[in-house]
C-alpha positions as CSV (number, residue, x, y, z in Angstrom):
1,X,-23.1,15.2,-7.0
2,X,-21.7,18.9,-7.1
3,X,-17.9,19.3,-6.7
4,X,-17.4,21.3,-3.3
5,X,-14.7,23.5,-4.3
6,X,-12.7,23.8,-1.0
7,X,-9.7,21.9,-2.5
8,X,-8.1,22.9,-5.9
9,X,-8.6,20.0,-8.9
10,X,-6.5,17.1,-8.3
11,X,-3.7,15.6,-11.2
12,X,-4.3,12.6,-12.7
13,X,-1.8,10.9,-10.6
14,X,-1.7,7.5,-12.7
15,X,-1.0,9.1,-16.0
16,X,2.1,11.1,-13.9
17,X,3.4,7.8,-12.8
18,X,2.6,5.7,-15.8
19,X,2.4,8.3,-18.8
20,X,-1.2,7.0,-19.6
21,X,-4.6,6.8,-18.1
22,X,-5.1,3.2,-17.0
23,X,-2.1,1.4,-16.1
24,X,-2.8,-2.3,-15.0
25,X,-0.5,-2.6,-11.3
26,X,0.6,-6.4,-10.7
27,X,0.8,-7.4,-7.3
28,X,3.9,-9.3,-5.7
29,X,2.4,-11.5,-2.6
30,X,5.7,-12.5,-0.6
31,X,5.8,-15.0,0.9
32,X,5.8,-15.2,4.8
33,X,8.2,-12.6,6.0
34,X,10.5,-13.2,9.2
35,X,8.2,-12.8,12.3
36,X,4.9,-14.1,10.2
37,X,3.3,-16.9,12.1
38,X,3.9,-19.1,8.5
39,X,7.6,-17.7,8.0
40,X,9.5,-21.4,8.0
41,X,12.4,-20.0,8.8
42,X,13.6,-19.5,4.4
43,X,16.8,-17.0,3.7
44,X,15.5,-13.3,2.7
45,X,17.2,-14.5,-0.5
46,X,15.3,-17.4,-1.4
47,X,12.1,-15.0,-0.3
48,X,13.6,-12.6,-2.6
49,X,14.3,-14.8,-5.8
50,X,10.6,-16.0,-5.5
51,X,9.2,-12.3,-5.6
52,X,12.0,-11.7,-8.4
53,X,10.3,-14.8,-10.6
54,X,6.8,-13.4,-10.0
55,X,7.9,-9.9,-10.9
56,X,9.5,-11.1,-14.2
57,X,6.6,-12.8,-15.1
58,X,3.8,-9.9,-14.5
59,X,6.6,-8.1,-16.7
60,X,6.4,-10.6,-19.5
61,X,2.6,-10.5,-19.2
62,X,2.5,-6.7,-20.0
63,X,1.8,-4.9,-16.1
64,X,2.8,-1.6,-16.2
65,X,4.1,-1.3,-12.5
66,X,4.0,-3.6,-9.3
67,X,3.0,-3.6,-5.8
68,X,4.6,-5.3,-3.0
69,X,2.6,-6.1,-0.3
70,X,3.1,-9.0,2.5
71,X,-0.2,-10.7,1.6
72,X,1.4,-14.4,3.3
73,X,1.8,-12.9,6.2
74,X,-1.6,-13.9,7.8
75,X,-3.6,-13.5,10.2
76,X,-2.8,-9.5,9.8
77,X,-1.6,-7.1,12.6
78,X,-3.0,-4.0,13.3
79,X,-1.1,-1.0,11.8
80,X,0.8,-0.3,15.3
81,X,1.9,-3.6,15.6
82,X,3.8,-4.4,12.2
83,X,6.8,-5.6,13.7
84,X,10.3,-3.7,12.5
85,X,11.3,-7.3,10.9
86,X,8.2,-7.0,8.4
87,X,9.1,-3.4,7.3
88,X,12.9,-4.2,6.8
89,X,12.1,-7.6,5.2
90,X,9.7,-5.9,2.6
91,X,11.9,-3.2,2.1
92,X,14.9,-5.0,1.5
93,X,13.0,-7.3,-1.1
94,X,11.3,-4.9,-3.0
95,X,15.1,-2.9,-3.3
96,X,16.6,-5.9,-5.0
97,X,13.1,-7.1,-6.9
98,X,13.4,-4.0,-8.4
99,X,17.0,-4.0,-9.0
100,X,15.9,-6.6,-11.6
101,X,13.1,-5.6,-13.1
102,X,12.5,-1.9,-14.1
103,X,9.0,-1.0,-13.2
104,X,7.4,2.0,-11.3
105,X,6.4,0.3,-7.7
106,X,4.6,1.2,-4.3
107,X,3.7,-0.3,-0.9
108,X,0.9,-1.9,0.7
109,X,1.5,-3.3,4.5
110,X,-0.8,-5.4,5.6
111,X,-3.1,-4.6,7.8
112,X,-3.4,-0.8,6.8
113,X,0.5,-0.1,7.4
114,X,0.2,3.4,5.4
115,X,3.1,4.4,7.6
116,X,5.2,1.6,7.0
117,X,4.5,1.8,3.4
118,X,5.5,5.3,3.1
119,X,8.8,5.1,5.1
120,X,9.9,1.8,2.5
121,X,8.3,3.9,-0.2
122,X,10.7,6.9,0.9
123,X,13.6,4.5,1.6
124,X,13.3,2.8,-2.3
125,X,12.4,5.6,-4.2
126,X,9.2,4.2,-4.7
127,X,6.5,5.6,-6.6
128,X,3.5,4.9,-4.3
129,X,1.8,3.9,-1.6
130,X,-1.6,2.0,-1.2
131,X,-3.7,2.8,1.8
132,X,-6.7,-0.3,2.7
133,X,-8.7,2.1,4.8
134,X,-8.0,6.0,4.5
135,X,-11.1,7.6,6.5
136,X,-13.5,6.4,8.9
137,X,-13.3,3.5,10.7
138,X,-14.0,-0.2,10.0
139,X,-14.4,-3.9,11.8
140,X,-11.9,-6.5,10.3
141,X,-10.4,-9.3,10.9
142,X,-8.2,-7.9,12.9
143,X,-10.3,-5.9,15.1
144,X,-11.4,-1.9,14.6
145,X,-9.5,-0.1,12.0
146,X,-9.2,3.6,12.2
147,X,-9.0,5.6,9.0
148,X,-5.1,6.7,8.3
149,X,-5.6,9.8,6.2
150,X,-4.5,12.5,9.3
151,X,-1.5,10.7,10.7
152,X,0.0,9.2,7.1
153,X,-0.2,13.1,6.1
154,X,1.6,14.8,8.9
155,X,3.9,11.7,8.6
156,X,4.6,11.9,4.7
157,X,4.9,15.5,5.4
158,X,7.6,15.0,7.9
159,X,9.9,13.0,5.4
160,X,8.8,15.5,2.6
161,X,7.9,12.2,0.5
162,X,5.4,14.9,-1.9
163,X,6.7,12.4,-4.9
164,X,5.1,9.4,-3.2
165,X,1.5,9.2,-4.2
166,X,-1.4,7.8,-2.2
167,X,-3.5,5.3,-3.5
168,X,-6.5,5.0,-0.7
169,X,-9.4,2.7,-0.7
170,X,-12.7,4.1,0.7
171,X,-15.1,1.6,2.0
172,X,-12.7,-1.3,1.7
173,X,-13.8,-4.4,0.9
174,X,-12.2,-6.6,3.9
175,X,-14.8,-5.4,6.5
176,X,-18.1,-4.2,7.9
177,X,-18.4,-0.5,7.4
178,X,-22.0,-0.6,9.8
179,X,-20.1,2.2,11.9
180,X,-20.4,4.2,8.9
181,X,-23.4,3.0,7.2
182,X,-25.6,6.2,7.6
183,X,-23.0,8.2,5.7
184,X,-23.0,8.0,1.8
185,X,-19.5,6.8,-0.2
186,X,-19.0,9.8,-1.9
187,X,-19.5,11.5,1.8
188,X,-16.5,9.2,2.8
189,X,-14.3,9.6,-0.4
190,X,-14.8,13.3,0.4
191,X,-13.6,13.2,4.0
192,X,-9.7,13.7,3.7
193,X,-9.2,14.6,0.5
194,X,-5.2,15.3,-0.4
């Protein structure tokens, strides 16, 4: 399909944040965070020294950078209503994770917390952010889910966070995209390009 030309030629955002082309990004699943229904009721630190273990060993087994995203926190909230214990557990925990081991890291908030993930990304000096759904709208599990592309913009915008990248999925794999099915998935790539 033809370029359309509106928007000038993006960087190659992983070689900036990795110094090479493919970079292989190992993922740190906490587990439940305060105010998850499966959160027993464990210290941040012992939280913490689990997510530092799994970190050391993605390190040892050659990842080039690591995610942090609150994967044992189901059944997922809607972005509006991650709780202000989720963002300041997983922020607090990927500070002192990363304290320990030395790797370029980002965000994901589960479900779709774009905003979340950019204010802990802002907060840590993190590198990145990953986005589930960035356009268009999808049905999960946890109900509708609205594209986050024109709000996580104006909001990164706000905290001038230009050195925290976007990662976005288009057509994620966690849903039914049958509101979208008549439009192609370069169509929905294309929609809010940055």
């Amino acid at each position: 399909m033809a370029d359309i030309g509106i928007l000038p030629k993006k960087k190659n955002e992983i070689k900036n944040i990795f110094g090479k082309k493919k970079a292989i990004i190992g993922m740190i699943h906490t587990k439940p965070l305060p105010g998850a229904p499966r959160y027993n009721g464990e210290s941040m630190q012992e939280i913490i020294e689990f997510s530092i273990n799994d970190a050391l060993a993605l390190k040892e087994g050659g990842v080039d950078g690591l995610m942090f995203e609150n994967a044992w926190d189901v059944p997922f909230s809607k972005p509006e209503d991650i709780g202000y214990e989720t963002v300041a557990a997983l922020t607090v925990l990927a500070n002192e994770v990363t304290r320990e081991v030395d790797l370029p890291f980002g965000f994901n908030f589960l479900a779709n917390g774009v905003i979340q993930s950019l204010a802990a990304a802002k907060a840590t000096n993190a590198d990145w952010v990953r986005c589930n759904q960035w356009v268009n709208a999808y049905v999960a599990n946890e109900g509708i889910l609205e594209g986050a592309s024109a709000e996580a913009m104006r909001y990164k915008k706000m905290l001038q966070a230009d050195d925290i990248k976007v990662m976005a999925d288009v057509h994620v794999k966690h849903g039914s995209h049958s509101i979208v099915a008549d439009r192609s998935l370069a169509e929905q790539t294309r929609d809010n390009m940055i």
